[in-house]
LUMROMI-695654 format. One record per residue (C-alpha): residue number from 0; residue in one letter; x, y, z. Coordinates in steps of 0.05 Angstrom, whole numbers, plus 5000, padded with zeros to 4 digits. Layout:
<fibas>
@num = NUM	residu = a	u = X	v = Y	w = Z
...
</fibas>
This chain:
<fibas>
@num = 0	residu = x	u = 1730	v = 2411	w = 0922
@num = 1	residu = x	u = 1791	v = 2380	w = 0889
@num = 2	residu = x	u = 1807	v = 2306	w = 0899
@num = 3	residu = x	u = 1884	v = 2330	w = 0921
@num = 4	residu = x	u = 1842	v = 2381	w = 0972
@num = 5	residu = x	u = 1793	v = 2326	w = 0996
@num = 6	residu = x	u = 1845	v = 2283	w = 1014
@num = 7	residu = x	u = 1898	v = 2327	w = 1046
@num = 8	residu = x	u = 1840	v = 2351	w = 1083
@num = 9	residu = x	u = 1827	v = 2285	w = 1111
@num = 10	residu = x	u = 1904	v = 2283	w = 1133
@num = 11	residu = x	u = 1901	v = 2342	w = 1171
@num = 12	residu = x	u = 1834	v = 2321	w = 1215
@num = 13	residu = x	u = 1870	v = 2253	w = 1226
@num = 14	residu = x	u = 1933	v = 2299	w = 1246
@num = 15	residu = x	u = 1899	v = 2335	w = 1292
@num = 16	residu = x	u = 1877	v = 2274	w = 1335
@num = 17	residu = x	u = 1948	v = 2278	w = 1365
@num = 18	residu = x	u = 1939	v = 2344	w = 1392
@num = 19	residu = x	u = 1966	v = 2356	w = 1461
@num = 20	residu = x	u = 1999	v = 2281	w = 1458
@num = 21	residu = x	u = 2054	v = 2283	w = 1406
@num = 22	residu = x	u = 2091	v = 2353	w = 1434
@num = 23	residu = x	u = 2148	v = 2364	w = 1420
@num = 24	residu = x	u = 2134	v = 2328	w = 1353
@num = 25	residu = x	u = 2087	v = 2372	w = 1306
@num = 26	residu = x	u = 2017	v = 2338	w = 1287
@num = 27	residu = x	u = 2022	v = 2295	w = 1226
@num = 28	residu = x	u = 1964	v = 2252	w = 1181
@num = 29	residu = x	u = 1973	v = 2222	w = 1125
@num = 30	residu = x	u = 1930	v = 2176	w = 1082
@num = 31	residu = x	u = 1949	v = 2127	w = 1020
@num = 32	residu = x	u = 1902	v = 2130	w = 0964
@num = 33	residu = x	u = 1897	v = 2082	w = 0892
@num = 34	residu = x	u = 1855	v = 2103	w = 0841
@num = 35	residu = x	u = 1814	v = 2154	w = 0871
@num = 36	residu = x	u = 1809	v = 2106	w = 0932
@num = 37	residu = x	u = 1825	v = 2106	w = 1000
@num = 38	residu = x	u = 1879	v = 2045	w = 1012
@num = 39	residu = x	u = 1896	v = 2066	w = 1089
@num = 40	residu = x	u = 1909	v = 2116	w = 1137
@num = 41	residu = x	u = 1948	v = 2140	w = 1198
@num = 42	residu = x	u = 1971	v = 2196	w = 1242
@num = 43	residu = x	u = 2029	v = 2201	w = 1297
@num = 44	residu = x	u = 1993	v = 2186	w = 1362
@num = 45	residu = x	u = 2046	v = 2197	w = 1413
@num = 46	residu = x	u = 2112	v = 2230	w = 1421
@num = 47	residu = x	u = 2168	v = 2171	w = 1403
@num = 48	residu = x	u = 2113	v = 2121	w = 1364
@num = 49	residu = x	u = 2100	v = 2106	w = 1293
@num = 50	residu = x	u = 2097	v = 2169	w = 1243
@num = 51	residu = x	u = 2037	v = 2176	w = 1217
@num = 52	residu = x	u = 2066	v = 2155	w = 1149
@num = 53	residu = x	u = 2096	v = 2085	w = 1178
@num = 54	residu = x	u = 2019	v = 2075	w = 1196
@num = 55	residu = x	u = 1988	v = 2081	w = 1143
@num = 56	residu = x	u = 2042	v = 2042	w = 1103
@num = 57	residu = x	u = 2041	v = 1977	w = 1144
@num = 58	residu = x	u = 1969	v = 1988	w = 1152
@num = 59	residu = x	u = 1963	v = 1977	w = 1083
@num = 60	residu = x	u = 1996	v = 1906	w = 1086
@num = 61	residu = x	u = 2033	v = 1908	w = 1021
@num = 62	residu = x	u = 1985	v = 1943	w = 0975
@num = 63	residu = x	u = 2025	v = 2015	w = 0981
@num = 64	residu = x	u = 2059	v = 1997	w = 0915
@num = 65	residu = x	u = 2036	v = 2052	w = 0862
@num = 66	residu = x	u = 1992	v = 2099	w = 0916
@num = 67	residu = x	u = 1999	v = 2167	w = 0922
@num = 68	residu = x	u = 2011	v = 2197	w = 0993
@num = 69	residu = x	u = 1980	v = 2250	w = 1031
@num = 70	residu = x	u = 2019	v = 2271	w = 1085
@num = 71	residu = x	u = 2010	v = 2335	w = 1117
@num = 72	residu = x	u = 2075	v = 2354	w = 1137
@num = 73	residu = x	u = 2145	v = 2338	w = 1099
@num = 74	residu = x	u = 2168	v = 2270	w = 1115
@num = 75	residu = x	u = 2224	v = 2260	w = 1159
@num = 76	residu = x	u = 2296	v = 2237	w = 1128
@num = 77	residu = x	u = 2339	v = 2226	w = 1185
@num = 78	residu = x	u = 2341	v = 2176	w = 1247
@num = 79	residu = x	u = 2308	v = 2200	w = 1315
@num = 80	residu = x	u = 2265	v = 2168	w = 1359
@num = 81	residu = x	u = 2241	v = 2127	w = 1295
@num = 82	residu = x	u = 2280	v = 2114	w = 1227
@num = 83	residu = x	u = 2266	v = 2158	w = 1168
@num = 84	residu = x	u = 2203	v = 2163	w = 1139
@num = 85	residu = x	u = 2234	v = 2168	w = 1077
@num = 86	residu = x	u = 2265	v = 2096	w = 1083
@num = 87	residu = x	u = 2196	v = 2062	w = 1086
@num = 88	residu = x	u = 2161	v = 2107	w = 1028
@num = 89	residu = x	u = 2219	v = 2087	w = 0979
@num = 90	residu = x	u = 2222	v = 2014	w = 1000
@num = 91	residu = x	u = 2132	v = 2019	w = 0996
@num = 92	residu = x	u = 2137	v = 2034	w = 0930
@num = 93	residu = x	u = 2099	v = 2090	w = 0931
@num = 94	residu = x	u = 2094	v = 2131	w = 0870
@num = 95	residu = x	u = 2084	v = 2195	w = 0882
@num = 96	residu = x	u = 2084	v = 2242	w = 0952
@num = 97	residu = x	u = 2033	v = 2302	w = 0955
@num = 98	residu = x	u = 2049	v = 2346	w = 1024
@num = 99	residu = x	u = 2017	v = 2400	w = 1050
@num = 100	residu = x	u = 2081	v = 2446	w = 1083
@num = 101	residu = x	u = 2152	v = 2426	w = 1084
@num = 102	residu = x	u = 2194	v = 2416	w = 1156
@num = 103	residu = x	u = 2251	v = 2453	w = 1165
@num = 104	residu = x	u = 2273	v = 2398	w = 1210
@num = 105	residu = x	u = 2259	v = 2346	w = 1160
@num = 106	residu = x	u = 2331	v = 2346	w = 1130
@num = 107	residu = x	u = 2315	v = 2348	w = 1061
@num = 108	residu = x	u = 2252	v = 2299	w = 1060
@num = 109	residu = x	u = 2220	v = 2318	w = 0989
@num = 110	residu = x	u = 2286	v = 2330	w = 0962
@num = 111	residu = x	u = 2307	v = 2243	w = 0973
@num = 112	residu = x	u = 2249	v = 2231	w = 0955
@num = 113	residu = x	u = 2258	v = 2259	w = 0889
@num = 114	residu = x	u = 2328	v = 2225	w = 0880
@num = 115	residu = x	u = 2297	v = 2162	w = 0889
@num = 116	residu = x	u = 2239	v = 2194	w = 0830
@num = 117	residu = x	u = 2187	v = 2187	w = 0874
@num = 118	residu = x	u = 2131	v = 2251	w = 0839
@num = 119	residu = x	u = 2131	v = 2301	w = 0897
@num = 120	residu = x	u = 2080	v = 2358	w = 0904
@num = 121	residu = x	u = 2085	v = 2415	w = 0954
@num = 122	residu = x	u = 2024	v = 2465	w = 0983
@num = 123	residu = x	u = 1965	v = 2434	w = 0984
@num = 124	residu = x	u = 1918	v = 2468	w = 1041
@num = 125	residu = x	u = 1989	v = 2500	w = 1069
@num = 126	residu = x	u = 1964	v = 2552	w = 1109
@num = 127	residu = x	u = 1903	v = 2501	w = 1137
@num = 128	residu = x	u = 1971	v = 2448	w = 1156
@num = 129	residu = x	u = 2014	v = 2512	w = 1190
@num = 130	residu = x	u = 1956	v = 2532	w = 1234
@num = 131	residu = x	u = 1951	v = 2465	w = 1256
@num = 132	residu = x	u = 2012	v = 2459	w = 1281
@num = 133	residu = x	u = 2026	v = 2534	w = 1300
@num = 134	residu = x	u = 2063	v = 2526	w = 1363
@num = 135	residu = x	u = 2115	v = 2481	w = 1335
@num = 136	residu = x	u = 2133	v = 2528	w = 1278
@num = 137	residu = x	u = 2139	v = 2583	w = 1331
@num = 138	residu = x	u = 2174	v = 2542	w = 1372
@num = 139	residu = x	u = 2231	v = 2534	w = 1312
@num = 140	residu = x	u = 2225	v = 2602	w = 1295
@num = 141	residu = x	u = 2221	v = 2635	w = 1374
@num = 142	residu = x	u = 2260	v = 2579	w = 1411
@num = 143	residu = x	u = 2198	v = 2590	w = 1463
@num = 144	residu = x	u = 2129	v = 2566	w = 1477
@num = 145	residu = x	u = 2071	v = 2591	w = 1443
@num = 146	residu = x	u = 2036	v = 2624	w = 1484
@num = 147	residu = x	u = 1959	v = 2626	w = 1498
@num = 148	residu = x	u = 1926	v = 2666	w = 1552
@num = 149	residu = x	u = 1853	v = 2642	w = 1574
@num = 150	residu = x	u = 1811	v = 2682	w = 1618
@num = 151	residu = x	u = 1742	v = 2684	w = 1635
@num = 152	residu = x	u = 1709	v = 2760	w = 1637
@num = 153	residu = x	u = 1649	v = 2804	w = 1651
@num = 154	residu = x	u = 1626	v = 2836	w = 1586
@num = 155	residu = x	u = 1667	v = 2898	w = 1625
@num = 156	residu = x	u = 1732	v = 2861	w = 1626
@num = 157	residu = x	u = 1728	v = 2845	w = 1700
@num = 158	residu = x	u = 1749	v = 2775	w = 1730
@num = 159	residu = x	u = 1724	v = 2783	w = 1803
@num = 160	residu = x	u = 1677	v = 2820	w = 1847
@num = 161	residu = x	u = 1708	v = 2884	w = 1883
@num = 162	residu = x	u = 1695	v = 2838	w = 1939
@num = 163	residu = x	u = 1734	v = 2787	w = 1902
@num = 164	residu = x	u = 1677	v = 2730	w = 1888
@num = 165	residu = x	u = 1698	v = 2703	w = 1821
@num = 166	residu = x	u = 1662	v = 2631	w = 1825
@num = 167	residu = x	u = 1636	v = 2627	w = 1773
@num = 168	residu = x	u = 1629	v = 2686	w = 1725
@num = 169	residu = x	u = 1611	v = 2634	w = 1665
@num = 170	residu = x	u = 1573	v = 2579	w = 1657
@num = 171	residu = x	u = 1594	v = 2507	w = 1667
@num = 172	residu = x	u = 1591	v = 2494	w = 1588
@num = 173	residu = x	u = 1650	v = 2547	w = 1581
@num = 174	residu = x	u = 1686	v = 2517	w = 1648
@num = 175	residu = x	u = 1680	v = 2451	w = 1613
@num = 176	residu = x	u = 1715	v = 2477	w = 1553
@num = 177	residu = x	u = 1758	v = 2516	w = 1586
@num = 178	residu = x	u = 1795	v = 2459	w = 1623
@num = 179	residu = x	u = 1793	v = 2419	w = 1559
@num = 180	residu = x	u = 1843	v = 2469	w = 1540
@num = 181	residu = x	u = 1887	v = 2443	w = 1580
@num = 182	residu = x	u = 1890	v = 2373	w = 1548
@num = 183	residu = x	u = 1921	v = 2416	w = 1479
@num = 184	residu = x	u = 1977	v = 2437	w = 1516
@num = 185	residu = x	u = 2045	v = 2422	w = 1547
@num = 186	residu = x	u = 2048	v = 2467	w = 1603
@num = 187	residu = x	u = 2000	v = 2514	w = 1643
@num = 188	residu = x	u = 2018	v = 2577	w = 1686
@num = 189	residu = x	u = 1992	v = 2617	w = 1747
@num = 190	residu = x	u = 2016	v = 2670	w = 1794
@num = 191	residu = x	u = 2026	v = 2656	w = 1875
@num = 192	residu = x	u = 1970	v = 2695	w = 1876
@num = 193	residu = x	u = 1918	v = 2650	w = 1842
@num = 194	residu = x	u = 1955	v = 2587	w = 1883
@num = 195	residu = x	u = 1947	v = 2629	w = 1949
@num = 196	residu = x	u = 1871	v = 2645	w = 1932
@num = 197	residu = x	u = 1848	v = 2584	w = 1900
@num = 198	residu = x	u = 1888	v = 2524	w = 1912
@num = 199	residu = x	u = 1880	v = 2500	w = 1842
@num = 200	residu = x	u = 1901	v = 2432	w = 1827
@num = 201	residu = x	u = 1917	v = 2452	w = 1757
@num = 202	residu = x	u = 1919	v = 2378	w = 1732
@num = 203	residu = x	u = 1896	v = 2365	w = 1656
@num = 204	residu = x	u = 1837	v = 2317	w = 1645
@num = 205	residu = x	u = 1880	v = 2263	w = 1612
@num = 206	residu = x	u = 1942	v = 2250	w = 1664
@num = 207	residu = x	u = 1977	v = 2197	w = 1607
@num = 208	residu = x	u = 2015	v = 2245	w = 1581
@num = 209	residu = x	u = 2069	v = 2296	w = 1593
@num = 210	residu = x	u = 2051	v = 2363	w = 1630
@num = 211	residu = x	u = 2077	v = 2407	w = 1672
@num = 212	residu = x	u = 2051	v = 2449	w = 1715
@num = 213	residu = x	u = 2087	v = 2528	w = 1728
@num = 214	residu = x	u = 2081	v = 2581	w = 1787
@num = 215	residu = x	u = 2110	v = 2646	w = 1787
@num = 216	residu = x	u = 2129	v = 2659	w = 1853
@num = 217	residu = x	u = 2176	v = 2714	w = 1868
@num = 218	residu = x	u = 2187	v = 2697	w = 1952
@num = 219	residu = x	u = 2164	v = 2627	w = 1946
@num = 220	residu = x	u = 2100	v = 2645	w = 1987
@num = 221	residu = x	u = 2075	v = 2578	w = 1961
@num = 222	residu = x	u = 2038	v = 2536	w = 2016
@num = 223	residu = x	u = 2074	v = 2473	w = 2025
@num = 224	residu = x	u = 2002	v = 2443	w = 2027
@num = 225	residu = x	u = 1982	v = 2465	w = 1956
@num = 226	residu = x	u = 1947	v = 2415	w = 1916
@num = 227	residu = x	u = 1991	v = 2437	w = 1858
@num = 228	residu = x	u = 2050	v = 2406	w = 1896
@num = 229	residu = x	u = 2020	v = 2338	w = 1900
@num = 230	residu = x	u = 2010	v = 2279	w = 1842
@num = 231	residu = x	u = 2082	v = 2293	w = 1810
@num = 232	residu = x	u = 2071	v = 2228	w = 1779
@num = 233	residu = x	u = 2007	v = 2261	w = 1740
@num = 234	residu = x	u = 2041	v = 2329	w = 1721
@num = 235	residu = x	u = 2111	v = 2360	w = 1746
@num = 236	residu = x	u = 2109	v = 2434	w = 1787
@num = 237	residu = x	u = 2163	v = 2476	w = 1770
@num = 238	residu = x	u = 2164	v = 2540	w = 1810
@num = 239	residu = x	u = 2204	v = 2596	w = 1785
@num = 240	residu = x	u = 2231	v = 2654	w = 1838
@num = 241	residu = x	u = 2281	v = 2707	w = 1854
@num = 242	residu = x	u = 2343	v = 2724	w = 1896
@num = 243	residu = x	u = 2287	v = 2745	w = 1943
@num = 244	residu = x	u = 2260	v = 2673	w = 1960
@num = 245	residu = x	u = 2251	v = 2655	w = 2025
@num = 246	residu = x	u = 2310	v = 2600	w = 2039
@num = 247	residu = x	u = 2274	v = 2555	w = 2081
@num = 248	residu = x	u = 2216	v = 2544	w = 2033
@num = 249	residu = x	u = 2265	v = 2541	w = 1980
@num = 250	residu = x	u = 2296	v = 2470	w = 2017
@num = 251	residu = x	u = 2235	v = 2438	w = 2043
@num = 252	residu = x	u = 2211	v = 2445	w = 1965
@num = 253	residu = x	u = 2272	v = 2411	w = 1941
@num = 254	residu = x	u = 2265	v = 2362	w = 1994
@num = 255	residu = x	u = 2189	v = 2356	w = 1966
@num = 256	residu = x	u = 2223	v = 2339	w = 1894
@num = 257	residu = x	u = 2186	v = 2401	w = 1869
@num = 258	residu = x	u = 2239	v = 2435	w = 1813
@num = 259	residu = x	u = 2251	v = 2505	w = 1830
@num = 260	residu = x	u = 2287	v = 2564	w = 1777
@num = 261	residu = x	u = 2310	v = 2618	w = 1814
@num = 262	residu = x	u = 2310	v = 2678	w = 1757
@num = 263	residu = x	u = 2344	v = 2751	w = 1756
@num = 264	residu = x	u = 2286	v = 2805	w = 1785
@num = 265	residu = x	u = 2249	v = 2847	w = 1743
@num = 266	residu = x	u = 2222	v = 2900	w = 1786
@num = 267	residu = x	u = 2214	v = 2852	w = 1853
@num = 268	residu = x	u = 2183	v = 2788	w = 1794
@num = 269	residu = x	u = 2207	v = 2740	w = 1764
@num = 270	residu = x	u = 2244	v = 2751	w = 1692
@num = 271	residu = x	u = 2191	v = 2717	w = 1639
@num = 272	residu = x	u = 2245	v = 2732	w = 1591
@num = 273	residu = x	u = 2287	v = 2675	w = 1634
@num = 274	residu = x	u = 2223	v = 2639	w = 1641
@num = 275	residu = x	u = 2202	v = 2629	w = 1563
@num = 276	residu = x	u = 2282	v = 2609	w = 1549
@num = 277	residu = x	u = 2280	v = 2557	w = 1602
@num = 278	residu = x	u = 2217	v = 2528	w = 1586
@num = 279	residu = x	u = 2245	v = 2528	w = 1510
@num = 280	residu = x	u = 2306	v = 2492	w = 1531
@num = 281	residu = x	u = 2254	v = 2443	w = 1564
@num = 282	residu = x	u = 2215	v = 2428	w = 1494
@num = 283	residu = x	u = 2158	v = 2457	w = 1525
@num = 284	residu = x	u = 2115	v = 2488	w = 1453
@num = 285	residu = x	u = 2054	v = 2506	w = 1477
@num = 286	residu = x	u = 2037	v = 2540	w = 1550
@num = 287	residu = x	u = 1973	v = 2563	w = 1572
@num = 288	residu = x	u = 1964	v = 2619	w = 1617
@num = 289	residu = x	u = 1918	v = 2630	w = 1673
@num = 290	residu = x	u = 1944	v = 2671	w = 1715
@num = 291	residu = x	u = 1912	v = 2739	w = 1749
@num = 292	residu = x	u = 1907	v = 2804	w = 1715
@num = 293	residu = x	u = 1985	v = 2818	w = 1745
@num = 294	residu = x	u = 2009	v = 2753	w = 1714
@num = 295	residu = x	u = 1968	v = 2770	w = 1642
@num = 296	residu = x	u = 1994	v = 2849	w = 1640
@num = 297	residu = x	u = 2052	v = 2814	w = 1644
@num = 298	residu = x	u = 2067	v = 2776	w = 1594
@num = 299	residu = x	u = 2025	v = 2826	w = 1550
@num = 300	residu = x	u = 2091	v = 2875	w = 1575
@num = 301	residu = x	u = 2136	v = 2829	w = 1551
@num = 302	residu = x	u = 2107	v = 2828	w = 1487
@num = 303	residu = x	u = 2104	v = 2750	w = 1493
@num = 304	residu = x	u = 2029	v = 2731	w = 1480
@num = 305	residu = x	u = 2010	v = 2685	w = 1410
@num = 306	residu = x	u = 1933	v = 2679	w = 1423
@num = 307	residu = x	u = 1878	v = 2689	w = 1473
@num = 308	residu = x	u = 1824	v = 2659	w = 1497
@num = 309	residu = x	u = 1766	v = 2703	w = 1516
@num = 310	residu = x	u = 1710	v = 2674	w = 1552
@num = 311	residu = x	u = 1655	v = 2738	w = 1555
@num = 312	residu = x	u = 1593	v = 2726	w = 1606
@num = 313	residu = x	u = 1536	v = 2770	w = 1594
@num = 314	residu = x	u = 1540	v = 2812	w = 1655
@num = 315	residu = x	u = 1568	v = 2873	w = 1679
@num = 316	residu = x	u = 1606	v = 2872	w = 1746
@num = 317	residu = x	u = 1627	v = 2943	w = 1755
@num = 318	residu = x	u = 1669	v = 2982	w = 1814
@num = 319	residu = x	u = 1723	v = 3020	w = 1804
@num = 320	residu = x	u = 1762	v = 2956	w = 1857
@num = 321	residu = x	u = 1741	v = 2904	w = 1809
@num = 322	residu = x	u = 1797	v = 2863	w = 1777
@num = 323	residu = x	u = 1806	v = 2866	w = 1706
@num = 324	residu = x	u = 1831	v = 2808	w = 1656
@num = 325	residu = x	u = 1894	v = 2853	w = 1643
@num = 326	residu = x	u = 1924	v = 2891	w = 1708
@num = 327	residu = x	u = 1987	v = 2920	w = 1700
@num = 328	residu = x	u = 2013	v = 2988	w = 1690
@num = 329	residu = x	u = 1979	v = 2993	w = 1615
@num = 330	residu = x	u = 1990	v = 3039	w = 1562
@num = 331	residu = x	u = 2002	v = 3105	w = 1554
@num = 332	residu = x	u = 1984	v = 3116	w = 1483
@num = 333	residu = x	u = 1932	v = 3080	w = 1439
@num = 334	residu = x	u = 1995	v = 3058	w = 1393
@num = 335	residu = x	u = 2025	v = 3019	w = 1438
@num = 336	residu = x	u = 1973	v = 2974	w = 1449
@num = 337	residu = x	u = 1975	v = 2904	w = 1418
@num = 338	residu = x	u = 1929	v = 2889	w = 1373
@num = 339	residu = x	u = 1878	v = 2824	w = 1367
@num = 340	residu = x	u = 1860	v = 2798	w = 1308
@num = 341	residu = x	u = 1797	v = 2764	w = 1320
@num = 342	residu = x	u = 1795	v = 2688	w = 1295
@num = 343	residu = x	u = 1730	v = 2659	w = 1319
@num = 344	residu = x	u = 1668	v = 2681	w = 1362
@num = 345	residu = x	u = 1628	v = 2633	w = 1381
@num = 346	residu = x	u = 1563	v = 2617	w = 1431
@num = 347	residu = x	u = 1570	v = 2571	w = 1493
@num = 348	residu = x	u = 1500	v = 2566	w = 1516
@num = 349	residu = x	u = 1495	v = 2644	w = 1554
@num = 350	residu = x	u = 1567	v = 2656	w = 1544
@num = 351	residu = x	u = 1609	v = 2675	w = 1484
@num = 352	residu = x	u = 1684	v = 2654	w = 1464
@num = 353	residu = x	u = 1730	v = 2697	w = 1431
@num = 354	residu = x	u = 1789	v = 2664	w = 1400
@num = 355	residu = x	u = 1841	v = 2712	w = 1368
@num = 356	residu = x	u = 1918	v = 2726	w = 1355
@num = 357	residu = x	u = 1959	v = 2781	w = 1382
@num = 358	residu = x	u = 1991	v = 2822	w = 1333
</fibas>
């Protein structure tokens, strides 16, 4: 492996420790080095703290002069919730700037940089740093969240009984990792169907963080005791509904402090076209999507779904009145169906995960 590899490597696993915390800020590492040595590191830790390149830098305590740095994303030039990152690499001394994929939102980063004659070097491990932080390049480029649907399945697709015993179809090793999920996200979703059912709390295992919670609910059929209505302070509810809600819900939920959209109908649901917008206009990059089969087909219609998480249990359920991952109308000719390009499979004790993108 090359020393410039090796390195920029290092930046993006330090990057990546920011995952689910730094939203809507992409993932950044970065890591000074001096003849073939490490000098310091950093990485942005939370949305509105130090960049990861201000870390490293005063980390360093006055020995940046003459490093090289390896940042993994294009450093910022303009003043946010922080100065520019540029500011503190000129006035470092730092002699020459190696990055892994440029920022559109950067504002020119590379290019003062290289006024100031600061060496820059562009597109080392690129594709490794725009995987990384795939849901804020969509995000740019869609002005919506990217969006991951998780599901756990029979090896013949179904996600319940025909009697409708679902609990649990996988082991507690994929359940584990499954709500882990939730922690690499900004926002999860479910149907009124799934609240109605099983009363999830839907709360992420670290609560220090932003995170909302979402409910599709065409006639706000929501129980005013849901669990997903309490702890506001952990993770906001916003429900989103129709023309068709029922009014008096609609108040005492309001009353509750609960946010509620109402949204055009699509065929008696809610719009996910008006859905995906809003939550865009919210920052909201990244949702994950748990709803039922109806809530999957979906946004599978809509032509909205980035990546899906398969978790396959080694038995077969059967019946004809079983539900499957993906409900809906379907397809009516093999061309129309969306294609998955498979990513990862990988063994969870008995159970398997699939990890792939929809293309």
């Amino acid at each position: 492996m090359k020393l410039n590899e090796k390195w920029m490597k290092l930046a993006l696993r330090l990057a990546k420790k920011g995952e689910g915390k730094v939203s809507p800020n992409p993932m950044v590492g970065a890591v000074l080095t001096k003849k073939e040595e490490v000098i310091a590191t950093g990485y942005h830790r939370y949305f509105g703290g130090p960049h990861a390149e201000v870390e490293a830098i005063e980390k360093a305590k006055g020995e940046a002069q003459g490093t090289t740095l390896y940042v993994s994303l294009e450093p910022c030039n303009y003043y946010g919730k922080t100065p520019p990152c540029t500011e503190k690499i000129i006035q470092a001394g730092i002699k020459k700037v190696i990055t892994a994929t440029s920022d559109p939102t950067s504002k020119g980063g590379l290019k003062r940089l290289a006024r100031e004659g600061i060496e820059t070097e562009l597109g080392v491990c690129q594709e490794e740093a725009k995987k990384l932080n795939e849901a804020f390049f969509n995000y740019l480029r869609e002005k919506r969240p990217f969006v991951i649907v998780k599901a756990a399945i029979s090896l013949d697709g179904k996600i319940a009984t025909p009697g409708g015993e679902s609990k649990w179809i996988t082991g507690e090793k994929s359940r584990r990792f499954a709500h882990s999920l939730r922690d690499k996200v900004d926002a999860i979703l479910v149907g009124i169907n799934t609240v109605i059912k099983d009363d999830p709390s839907l709360l992420p295992p670290s609560s220090k963080r932003r995170f909302v919670r979402i409910v599709l609910d065409s006639k706000l059929r929501i129980p005013m005791e849901a669990r997903l209505l309490d702890d506001q302070e952990k993770a906001g509810t916003f429900i989103f509904t129709t023309w068709q809600a029922n009014k008096k819900r609609l108040e005492e939920l309001k009353e509750k402090g609960i946010k509620v959209v109402v949204t055009e109908a699509k065929e008696e649901k809610v719009s996910l076209k008006e859905v995906l917008k809003k939550l865009g206009e919210l920052e909201i990059m990244s949702l994950l999507v748990e709803g039922g089969g109806g809530v999957i087909a979906s946004f599978f219609e809509e032509e909205s779904v980035d990546m899906i998480f398969l978790f396959l249990a080694c038995r077969i359920i059967g019946g004809k009145e079983a539900p499957t991952w993906v409900g809906g109308k379907g397809v009516n000719l093999l061309k129309e169906t969306p294609y998955i390009s498979i990513d990862s499979l990988k063994k969870i004790e008995g159970d398997y995960l699939l990890q792939g993108y929809v293309k």
